[in-house]
C-alpha positions as CSV (number, residue, x, y, z in Angstrom):
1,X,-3.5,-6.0,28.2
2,X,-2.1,-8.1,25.3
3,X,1.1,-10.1,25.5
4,X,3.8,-8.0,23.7
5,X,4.1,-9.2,19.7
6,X,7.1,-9.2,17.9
7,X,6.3,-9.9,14.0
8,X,8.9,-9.5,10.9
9,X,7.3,-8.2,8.1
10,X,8.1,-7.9,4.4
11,X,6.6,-5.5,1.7
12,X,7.2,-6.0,-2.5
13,X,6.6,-3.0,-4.2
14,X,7.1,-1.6,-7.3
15,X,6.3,1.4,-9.4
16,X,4.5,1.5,-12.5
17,X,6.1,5.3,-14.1
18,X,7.4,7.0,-17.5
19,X,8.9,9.8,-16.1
20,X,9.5,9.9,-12.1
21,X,9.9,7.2,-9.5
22,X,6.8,6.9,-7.1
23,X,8.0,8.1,-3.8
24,X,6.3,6.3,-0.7
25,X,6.4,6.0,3.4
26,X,6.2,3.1,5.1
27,X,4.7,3.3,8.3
28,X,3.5,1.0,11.5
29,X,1.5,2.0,14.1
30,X,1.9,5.9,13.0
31,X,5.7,4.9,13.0
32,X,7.8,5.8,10.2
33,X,9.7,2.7,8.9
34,X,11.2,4.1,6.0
35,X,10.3,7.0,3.6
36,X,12.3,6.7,0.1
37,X,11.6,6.5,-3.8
38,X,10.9,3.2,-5.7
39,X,14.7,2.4,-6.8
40,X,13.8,-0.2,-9.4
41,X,13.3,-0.1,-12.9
42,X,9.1,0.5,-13.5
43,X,7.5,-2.6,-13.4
44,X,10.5,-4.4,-11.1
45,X,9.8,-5.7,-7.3
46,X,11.6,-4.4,-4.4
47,X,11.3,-5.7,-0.9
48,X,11.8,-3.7,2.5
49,X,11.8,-5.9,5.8
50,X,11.0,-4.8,9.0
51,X,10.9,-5.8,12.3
52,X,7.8,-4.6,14.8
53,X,6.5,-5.3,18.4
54,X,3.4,-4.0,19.6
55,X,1.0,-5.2,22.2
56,X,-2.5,-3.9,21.2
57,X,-3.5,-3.2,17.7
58,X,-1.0,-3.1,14.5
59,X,-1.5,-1.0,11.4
60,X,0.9,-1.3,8.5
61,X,0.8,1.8,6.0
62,X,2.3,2.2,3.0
63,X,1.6,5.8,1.2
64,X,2.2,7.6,-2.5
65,X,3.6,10.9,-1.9
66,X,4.6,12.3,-5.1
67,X,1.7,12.0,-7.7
68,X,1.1,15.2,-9.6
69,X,-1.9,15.5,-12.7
70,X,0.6,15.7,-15.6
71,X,2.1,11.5,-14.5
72,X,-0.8,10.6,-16.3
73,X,-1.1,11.2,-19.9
74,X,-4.6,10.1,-21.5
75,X,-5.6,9.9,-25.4
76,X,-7.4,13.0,-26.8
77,X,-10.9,12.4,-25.9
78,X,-9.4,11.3,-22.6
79,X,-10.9,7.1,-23.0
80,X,-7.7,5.8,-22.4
81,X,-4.4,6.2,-20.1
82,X,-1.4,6.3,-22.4
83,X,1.2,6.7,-19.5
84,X,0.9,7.0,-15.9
85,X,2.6,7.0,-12.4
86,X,1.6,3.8,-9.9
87,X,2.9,2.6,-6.5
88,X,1.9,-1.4,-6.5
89,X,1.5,-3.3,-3.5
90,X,2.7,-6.3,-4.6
91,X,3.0,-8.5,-1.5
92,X,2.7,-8.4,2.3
93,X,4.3,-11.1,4.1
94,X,4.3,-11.6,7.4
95,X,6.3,-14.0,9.4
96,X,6.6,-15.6,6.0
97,X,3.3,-15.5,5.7
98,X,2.3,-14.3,2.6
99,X,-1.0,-12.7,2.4
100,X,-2.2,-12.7,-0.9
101,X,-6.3,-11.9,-0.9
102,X,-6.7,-11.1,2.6
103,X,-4.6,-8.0,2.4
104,X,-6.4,-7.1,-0.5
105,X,-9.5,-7.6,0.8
106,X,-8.8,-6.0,4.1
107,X,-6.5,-2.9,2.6
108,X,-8.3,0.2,2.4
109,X,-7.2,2.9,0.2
110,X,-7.4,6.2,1.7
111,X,-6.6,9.2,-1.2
112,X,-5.9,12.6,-0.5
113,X,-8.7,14.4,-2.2
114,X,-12.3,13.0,-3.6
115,X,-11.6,10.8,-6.7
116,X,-13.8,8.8,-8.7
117,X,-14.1,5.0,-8.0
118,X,-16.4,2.7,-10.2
119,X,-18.1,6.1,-11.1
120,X,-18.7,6.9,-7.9
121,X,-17.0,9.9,-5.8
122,X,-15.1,8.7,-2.6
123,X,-11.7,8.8,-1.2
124,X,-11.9,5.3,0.6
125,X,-10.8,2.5,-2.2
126,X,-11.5,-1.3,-1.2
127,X,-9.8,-4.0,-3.0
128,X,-7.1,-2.2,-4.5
129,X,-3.1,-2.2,-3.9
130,X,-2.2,0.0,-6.9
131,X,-2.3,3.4,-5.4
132,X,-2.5,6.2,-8.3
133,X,-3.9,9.1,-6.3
134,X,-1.7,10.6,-3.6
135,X,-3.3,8.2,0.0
136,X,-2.4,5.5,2.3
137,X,-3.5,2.1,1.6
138,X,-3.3,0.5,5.4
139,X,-3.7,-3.0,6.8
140,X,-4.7,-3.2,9.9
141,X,-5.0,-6.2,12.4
142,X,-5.4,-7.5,16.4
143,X,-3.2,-8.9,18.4
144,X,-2.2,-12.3,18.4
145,X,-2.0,-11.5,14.7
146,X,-2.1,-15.3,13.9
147,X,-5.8,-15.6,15.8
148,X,-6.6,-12.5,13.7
149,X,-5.2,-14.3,10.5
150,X,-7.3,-17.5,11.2
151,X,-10.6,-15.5,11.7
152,X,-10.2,-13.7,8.8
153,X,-9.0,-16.2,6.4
């Protein structure tokens, strides 16, 4: 059994909208952290800090709860997205640590129902922190989390 890990952690988000906030749940290790609606003006950063222990595995979720179809409003023939409704990932520190690429490269996206991704249908999204389907885009990592950092930098 892993030693017990005590980490501080430190999520920017913001919300991309026209008409309603992005509402979101923040979550670690199925835990929920906090559950709330972006408070910011669209296109503005807010940070939530947390503190976590765990002695195994850790998972850090953050998920878009209130997209509906009519937060996005396309052209006519539908080329082009006028307005829409985003929850963006913007940073994920830990112990000041700020990630950058390797949480975008290790994030998946998990959406609610199928959607299409680089013309393809799935509901796993690599490589993207700007959640505009309904999902959870998750981080997850092993303990020590700075042996895990080093391996996967």
């Amino acid at each position: 059994m892993a030693d017990l890990e005590k980490l501080h952690l430190k999520l920017g988000l913001s919300g991309t909208y026209w008409d309603k906030r992005p509402s979101f749940r923040i979550s670690f290790n199925d835990q929920v952290l906090k559950e709330d609606k972006i408070s910011k003006n669209s296109g503005e950063v807010e940070y939530h800090e947390f503190d976590v222990q765990y002695d195994s595995d850790a998972k850090i979720s953050i998920c878009l709860l209130n997209k509906e179809d009519s937060d996005t409003i396309q052209n006519d023939d539908k080329t082009a997205i006028l307005k829409d409704m985003l929850l963006n990932i913007v940073s994920v520190e830990i112990e000041d640590i700020q990630l950058g690429m390797v949480a975008f490269q290790n994030g998946v996206y998990a959406t609610e129902t199928t959607v299409t991704w680089e013309n393809v249908p799935t509901n796993i999204v690599h490589n993207c922190m700007n959640l505009g389907w309904n999902g959870t885009w998750t981080l997850s990592w092993t303990n020590p989390f700075y042996i895990w950092l080093l391996e996967t930098m």
